[in-house]
C-alpha positions in Angstrom: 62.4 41.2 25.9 63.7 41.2 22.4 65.3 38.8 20.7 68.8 39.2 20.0 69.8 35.6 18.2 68.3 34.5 15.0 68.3 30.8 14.0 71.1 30.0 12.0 71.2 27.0 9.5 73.8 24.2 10.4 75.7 23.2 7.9 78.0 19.5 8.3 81.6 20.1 8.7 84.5 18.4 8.0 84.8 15.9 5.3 80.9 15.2 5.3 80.0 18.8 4.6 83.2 18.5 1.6 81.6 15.6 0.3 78.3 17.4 0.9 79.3 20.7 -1.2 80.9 18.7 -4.1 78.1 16.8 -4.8 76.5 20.4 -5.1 78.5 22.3 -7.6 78.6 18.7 -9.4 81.9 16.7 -8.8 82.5 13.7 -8.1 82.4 13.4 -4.3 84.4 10.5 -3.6 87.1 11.4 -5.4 87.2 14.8 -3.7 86.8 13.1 0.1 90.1 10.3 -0.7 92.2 13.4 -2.2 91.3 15.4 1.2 91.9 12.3 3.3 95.3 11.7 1.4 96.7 15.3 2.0 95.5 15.2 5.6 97.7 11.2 6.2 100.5 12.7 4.4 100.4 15.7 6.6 100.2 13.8 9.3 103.2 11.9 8.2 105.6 14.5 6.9 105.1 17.3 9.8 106.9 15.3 12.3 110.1 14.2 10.3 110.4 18.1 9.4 110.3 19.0 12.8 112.9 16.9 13.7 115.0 17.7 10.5 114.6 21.5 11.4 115.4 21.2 15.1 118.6 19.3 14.5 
């Protein structure tokens, strides 16, 4: 039987793999991972009180 699937490298996601690939191309990975974490808490934050100002 043939194979059909090749092996595939695994890269890390989320903001492991972000801090991964900026330490790559050279920037400074912390400063990368807090501004993702930031947007993501402020996201978090802000969808919710503009769903209930849109829904009024």
């Amino acid at each position: 039987m043939k194979k059909i699937f090749q092996p595939v490298m695994v890269f890390p996601g989320g903001l492991s793999g972000l801090g991964l690939a900026a330490a790559e191309v050279g920037a400074n990975a912390p400063v990368v991972i807090l501004s993702h974490v930031i947007r993501i808490v402020i996201l978090i934050l802000a969808v919710p009180v503009v769903a209930k100002i849109v829904c009024r």
